[in-house]
Short mmCIF file of the C-alpha atoms (twelve columns), coordinates in Angstrom:
data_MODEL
# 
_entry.id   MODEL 
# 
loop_
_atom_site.group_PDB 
_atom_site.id 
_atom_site.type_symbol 
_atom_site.label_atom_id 
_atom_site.label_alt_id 
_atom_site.label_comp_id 
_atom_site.label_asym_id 
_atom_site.label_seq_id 
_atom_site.Cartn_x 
_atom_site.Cartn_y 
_atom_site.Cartn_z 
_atom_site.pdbx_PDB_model_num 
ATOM 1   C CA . UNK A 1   -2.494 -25.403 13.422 1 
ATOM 2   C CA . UNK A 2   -0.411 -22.242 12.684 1 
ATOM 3   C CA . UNK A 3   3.447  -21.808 14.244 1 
ATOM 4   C CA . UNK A 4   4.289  -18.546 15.836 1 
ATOM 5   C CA . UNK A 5   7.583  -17.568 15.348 1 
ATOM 6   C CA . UNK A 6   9.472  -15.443 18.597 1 
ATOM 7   C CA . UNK A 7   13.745 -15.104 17.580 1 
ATOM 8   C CA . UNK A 8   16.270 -16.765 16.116 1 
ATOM 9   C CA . UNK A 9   19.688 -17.416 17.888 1 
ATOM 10  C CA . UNK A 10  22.648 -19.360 17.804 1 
ATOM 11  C CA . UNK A 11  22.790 -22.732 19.722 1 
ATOM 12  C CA . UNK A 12  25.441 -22.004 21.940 1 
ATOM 13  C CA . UNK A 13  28.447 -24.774 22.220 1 
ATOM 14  C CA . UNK A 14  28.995 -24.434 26.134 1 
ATOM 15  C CA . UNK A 15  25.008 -24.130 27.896 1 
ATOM 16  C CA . UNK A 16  21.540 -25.196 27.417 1 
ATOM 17  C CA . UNK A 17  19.407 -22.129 26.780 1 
ATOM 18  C CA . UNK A 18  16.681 -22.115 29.162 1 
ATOM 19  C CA . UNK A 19  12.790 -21.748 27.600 1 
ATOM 20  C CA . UNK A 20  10.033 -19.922 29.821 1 
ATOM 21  C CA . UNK A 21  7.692  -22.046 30.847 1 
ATOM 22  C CA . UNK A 22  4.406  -19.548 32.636 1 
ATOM 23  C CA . UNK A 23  5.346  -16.935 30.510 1 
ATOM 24  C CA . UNK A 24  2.396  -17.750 27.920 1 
ATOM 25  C CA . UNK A 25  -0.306 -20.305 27.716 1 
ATOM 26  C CA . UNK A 26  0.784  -22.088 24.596 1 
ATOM 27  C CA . UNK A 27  4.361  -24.590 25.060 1 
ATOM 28  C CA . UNK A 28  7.900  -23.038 23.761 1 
ATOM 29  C CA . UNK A 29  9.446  -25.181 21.252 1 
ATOM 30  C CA . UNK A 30  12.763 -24.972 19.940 1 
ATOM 31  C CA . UNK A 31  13.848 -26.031 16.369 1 
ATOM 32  C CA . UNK A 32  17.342 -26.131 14.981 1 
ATOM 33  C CA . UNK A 33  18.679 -26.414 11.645 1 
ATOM 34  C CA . UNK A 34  22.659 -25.961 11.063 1 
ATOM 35  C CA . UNK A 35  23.616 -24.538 14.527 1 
ATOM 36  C CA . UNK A 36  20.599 -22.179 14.426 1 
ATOM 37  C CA . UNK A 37  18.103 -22.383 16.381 1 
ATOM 38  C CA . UNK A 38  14.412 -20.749 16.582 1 
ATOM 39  C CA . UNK A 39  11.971 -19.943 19.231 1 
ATOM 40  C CA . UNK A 40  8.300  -20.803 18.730 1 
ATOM 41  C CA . UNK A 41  5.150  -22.040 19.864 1 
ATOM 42  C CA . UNK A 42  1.891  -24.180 18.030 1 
ATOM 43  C CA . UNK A 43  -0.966 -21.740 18.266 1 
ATOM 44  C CA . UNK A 44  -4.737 -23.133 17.166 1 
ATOM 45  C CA . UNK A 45  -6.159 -21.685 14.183 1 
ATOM 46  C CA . UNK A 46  -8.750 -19.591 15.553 1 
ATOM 47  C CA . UNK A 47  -5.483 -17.943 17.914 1 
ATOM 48  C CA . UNK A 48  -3.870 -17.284 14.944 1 
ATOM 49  C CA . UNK A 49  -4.841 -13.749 14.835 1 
ATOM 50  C CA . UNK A 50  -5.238 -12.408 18.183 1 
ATOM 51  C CA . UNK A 51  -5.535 -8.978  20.490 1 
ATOM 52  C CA . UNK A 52  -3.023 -7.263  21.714 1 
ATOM 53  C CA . UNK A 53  -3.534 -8.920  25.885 1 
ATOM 54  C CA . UNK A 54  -0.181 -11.995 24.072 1 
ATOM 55  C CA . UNK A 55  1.715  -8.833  22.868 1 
ATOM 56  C CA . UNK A 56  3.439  -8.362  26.512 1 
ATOM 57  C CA . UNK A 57  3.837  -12.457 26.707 1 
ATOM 58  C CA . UNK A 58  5.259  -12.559 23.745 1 
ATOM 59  C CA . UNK A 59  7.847  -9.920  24.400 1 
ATOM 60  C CA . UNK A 60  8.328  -11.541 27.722 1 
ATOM 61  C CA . UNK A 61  8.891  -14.764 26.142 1 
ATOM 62  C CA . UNK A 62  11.703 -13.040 23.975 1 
ATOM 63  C CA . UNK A 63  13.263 -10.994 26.371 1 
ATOM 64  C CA . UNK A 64  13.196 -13.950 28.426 1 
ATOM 65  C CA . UNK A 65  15.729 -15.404 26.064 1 
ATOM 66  C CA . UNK A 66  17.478 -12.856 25.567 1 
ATOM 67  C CA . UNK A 67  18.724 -12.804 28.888 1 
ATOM 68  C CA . UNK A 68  21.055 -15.384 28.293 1 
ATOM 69  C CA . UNK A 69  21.752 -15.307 24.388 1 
ATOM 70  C CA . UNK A 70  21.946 -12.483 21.236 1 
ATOM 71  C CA . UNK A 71  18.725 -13.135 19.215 1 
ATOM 72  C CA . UNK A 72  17.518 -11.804 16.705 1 
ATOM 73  C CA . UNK A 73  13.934 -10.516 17.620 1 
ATOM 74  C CA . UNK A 74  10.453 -11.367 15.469 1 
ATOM 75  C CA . UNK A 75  7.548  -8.648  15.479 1 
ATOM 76  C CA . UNK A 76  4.457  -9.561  17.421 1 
ATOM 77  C CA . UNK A 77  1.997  -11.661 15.297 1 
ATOM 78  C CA . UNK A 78  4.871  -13.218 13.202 1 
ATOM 79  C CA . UNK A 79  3.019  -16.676 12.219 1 
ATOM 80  C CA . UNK A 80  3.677  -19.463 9.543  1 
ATOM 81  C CA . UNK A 81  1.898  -22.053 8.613  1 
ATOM 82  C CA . UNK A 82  3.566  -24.807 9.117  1 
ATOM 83  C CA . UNK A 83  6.927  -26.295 10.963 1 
ATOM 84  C CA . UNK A 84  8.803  -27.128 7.890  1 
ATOM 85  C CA . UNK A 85  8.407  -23.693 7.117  1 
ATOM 86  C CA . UNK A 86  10.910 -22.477 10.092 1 
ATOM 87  C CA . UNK A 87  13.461 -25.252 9.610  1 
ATOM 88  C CA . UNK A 88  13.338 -23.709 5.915  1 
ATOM 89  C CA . UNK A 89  14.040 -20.505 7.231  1 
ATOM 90  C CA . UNK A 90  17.264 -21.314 9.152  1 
ATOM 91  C CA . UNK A 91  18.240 -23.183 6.308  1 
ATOM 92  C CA . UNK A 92  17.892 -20.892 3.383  1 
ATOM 93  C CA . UNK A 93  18.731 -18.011 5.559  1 
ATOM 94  C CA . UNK A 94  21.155 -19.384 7.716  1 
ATOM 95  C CA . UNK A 95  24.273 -16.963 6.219  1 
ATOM 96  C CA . UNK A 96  21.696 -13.984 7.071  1 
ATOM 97  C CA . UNK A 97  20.923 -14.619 10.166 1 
ATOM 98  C CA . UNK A 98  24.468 -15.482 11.180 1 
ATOM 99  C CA . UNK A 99  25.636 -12.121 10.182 1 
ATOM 100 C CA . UNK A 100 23.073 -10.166 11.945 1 
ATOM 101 C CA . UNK A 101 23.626 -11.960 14.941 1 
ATOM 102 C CA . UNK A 102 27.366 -11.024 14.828 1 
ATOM 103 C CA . UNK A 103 26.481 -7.463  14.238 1 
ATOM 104 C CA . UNK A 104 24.292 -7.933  17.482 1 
ATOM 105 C CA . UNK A 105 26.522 -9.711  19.624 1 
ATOM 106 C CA . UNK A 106 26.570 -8.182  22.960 1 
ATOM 107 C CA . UNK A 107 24.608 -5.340  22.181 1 
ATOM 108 C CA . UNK A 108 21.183 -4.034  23.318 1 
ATOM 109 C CA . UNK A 109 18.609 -1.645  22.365 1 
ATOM 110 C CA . UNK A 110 18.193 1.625   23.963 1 
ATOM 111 C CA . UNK A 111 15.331 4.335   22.885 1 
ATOM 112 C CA . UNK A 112 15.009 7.910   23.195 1 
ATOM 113 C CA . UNK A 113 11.631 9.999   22.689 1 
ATOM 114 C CA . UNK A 114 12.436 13.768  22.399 1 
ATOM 115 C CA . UNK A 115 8.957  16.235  21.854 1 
ATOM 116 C CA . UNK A 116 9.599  18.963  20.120 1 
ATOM 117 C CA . UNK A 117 7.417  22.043  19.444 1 
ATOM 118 C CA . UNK A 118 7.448  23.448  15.934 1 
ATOM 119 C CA . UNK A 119 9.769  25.951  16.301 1 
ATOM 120 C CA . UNK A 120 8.485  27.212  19.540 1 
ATOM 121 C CA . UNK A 121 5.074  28.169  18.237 1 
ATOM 122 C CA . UNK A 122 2.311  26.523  20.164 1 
ATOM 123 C CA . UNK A 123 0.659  23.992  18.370 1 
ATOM 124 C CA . UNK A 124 -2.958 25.198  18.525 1 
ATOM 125 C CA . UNK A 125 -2.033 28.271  16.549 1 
ATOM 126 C CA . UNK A 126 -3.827 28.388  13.054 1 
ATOM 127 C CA . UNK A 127 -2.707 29.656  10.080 1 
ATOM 128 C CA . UNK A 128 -6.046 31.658  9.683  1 
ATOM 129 C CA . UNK A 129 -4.580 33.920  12.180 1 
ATOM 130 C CA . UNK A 130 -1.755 34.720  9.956  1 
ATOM 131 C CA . UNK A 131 -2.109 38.899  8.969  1 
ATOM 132 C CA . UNK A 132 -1.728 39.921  5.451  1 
ATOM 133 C CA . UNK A 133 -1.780 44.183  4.498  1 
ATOM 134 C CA . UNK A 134 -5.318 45.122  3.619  1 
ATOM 135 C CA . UNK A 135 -4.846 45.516  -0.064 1 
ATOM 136 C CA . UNK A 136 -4.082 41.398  0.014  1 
ATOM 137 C CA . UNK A 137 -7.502 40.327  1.764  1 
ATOM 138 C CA . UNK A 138 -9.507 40.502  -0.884 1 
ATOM 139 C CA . UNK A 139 -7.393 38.402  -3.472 1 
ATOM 140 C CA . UNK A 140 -7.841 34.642  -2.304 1 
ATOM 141 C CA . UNK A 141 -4.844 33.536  -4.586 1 
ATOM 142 C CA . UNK A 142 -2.339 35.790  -3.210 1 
ATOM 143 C CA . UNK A 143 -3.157 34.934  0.329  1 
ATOM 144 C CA . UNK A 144 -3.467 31.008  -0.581 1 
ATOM 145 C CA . UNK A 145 -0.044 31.492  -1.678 1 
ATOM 146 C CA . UNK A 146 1.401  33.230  1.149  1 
ATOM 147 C CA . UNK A 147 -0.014 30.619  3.364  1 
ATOM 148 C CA . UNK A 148 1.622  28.018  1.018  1 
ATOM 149 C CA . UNK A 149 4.946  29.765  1.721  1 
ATOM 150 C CA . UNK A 150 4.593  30.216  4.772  1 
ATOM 151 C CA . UNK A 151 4.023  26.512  5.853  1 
ATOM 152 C CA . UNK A 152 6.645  25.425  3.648  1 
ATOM 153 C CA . UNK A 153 8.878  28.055  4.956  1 
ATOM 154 C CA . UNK A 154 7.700  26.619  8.910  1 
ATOM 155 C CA . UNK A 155 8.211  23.167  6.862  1 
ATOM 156 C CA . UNK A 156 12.061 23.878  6.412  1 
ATOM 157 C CA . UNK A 157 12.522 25.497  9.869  1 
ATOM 158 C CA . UNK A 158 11.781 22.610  11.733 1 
ATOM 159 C CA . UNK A 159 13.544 19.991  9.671  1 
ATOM 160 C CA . UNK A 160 16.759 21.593  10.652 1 
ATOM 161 C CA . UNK A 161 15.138 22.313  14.242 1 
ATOM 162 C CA . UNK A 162 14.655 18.054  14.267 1 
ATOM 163 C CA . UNK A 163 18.162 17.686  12.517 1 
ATOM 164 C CA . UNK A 164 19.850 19.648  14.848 1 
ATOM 165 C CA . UNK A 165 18.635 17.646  18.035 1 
ATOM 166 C CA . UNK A 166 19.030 14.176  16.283 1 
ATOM 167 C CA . UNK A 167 22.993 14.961  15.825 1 
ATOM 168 C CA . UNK A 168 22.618 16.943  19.339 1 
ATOM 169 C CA . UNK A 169 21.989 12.912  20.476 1 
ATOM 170 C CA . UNK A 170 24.327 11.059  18.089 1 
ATOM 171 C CA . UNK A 171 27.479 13.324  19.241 1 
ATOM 172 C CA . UNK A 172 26.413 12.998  22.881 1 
ATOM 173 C CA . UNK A 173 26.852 9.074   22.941 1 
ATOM 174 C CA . UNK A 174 29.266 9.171   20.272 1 
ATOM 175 C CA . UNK A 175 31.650 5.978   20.718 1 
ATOM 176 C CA . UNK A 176 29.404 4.443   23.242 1 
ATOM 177 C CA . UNK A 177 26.868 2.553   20.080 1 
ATOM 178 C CA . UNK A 178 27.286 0.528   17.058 1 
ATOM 179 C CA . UNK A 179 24.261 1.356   15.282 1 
ATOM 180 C CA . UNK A 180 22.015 4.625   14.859 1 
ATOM 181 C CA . UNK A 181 18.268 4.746   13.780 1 
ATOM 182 C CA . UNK A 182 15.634 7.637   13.683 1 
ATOM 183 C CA . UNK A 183 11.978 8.608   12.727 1 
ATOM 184 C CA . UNK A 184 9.891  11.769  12.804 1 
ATOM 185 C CA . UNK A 185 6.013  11.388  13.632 1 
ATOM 186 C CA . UNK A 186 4.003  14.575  13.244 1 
ATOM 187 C CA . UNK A 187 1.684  14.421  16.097 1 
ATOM 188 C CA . UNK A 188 -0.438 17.782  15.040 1 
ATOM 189 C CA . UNK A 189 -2.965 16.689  12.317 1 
ATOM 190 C CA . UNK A 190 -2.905 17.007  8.236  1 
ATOM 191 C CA . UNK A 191 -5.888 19.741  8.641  1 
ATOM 192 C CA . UNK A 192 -3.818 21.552  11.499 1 
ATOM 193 C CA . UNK A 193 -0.901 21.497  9.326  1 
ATOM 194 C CA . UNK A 194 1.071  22.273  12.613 1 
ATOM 195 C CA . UNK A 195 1.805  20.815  15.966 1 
ATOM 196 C CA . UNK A 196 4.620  19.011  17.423 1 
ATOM 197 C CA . UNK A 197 6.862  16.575  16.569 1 
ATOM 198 C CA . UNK A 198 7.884  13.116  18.322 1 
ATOM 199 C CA . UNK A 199 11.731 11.952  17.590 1 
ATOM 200 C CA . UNK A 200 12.319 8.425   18.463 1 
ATOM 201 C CA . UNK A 201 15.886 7.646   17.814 1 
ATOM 202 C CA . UNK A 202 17.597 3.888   18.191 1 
ATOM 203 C CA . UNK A 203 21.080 2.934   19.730 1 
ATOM 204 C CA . UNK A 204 22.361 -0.186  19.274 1 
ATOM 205 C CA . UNK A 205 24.502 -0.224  22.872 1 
ATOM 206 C CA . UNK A 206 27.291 -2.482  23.780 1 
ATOM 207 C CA . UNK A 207 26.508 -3.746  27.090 1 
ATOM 208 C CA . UNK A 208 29.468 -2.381  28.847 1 
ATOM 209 C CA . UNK A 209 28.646 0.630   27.291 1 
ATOM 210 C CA . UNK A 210 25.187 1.113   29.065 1 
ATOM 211 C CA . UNK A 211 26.231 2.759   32.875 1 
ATOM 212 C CA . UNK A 212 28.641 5.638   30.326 1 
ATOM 213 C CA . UNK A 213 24.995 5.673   28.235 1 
ATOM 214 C CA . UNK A 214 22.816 6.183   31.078 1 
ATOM 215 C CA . UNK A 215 24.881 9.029   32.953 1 
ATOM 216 C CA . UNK A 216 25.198 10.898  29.506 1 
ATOM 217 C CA . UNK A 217 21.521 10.518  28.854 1 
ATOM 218 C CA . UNK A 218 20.663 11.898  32.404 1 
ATOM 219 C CA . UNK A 219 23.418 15.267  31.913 1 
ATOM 220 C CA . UNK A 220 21.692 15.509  27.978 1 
ATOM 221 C CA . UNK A 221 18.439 15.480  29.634 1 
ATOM 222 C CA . UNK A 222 19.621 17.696  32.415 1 
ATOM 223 C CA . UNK A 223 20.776 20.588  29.742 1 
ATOM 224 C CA . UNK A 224 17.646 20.495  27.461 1 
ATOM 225 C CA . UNK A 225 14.566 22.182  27.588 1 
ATOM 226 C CA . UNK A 226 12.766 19.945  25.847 1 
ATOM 227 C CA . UNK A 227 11.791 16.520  27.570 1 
ATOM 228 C CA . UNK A 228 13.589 13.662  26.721 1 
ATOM 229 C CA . UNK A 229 12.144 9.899   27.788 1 
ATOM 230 C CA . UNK A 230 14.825 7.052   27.823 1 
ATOM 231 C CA . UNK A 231 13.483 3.615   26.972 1 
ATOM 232 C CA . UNK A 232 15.031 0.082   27.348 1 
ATOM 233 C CA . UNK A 233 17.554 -1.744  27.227 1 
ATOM 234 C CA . UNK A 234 15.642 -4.255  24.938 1 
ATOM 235 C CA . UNK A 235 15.964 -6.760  22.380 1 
ATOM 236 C CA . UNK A 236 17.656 -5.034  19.300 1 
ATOM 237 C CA . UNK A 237 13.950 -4.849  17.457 1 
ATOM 238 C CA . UNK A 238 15.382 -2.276  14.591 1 
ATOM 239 C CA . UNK A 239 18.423 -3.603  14.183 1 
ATOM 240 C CA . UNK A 240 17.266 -6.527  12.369 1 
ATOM 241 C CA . UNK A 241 16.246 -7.047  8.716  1 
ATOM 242 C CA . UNK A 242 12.870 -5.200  7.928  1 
ATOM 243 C CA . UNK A 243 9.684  -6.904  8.169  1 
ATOM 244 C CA . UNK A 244 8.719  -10.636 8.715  1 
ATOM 245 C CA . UNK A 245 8.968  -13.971 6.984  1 
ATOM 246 C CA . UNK A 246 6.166  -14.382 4.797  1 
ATOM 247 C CA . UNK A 247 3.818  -17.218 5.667  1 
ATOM 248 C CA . UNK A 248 5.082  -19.446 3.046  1 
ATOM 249 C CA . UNK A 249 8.259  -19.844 2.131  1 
ATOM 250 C CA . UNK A 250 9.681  -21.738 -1.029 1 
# 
């Protein structure tokens, strides 16, 4: 028998929090250790490493708890081995957790996906198009090298063309989050060397915060050529500490 592992969260003084109950096909348990409390279910162990159809049950299962209490979040497929191992981990990590969860109070997590083109040059383009003066062509090093500078020149350009969107963003909600996350994905392959690029940047929103959020996101959207996708609110998934438990803990 393995134990899968869905949030931690407070045990609140004043309600019973409410577990889903058709959410998922295996029975939501609740453990508490020190007025912490965890979210998890038994799972056989030939389930213990499964496809992705649980991923949306499991979120559901979180988000279904996080309708009524700050959590802090587990990534799909977090799984110990055995139930002393999670009353271990609200023990030894009980401080942690506490202070995460007060840096989450309240708060939700909001996404936003901007594409953007390298520096306005179509992606298919190939640098074997580039044109070098006659006399060049026949020297291989010299136009190696000019490629070389070119693409680290193209390199540099779109840094600060990602730079300057990302604080584009972080000024247009500025007040309105507590938190700020961001990473770059090149979606154009290594061979390519070029194509475009995918921010994904992470607010950490106060809940009265999100109506302000959503109008500024629609006029940001509104003024921009490229097309930006707004995602959530969800569980604050990148606000937490990085990674999982590990299956054993001492």
């Amino acid at each position: 028998m393995k134990y899968q592992l869905y949030c931690i969260f407070e045990k609140p003084c004043d309600r019973v929090v409410r577990l889903p109950t058709r959410l998922t096909q295996s029975q939501i348990h609740l453990t508490e250790r020190q007025g912490l409390c965890a979210a998890f279910s038994e799972i056989s162990l030939a389930a213990a490493v499964r496809d992705t159809a649980e991923f949306m049950n499991y979120h559901n299962v979180i988000e279904s708890v996080f309708d009524q209490v700050t959590l802090v979040p587990f990534r799909f497929g977090t799984v110990l081995d055995e139930k002393a191992d999670i009353d271990r981990l609200l023990e030894n990590r009980n401080a942690q957790y506490r202070e995460i969860l007060r840096n989450l109070e309240g708060c939700v997590e909001i996404g936003i996906r901007a594409m953007i083109a390298e520096n306005g040059v179509p992606a298919e383009r190939n640098d074997s198009t580039t044109e070098f003066p006659s006399q060049d062509r026949p020297n291989p090093g010299t136009r190696y090298l000019a490629l070389r500078k070119a693409h680290f020149d193209s390199e540099t350009s779109q840094t600060e063309v990602n730079n300057c969107v990302i604080e584009r963003c972080r000024a247009a909600f500025a007040g309105m989050f507590r938190a700020f996350k961001n990473e770059i994905s090149r979606l154009g392959s290594e061979r390519e060397q070029r194509g475009a690029c995918l921010l994904s940047l992470y607010f950490l929103v106060p809940r009265e915060s999100l109506d302000s959020f959503r109008r500024e996101f629609a006029a940001l959207a509104s003024e921009r050529s490229s097309k930006l996708l707004f995602i959530g609110p969800w569980p604050p998934y990148n606000f937490v500490l990085p990674g999982d438990p590990p299956t054993r803990l001492s």
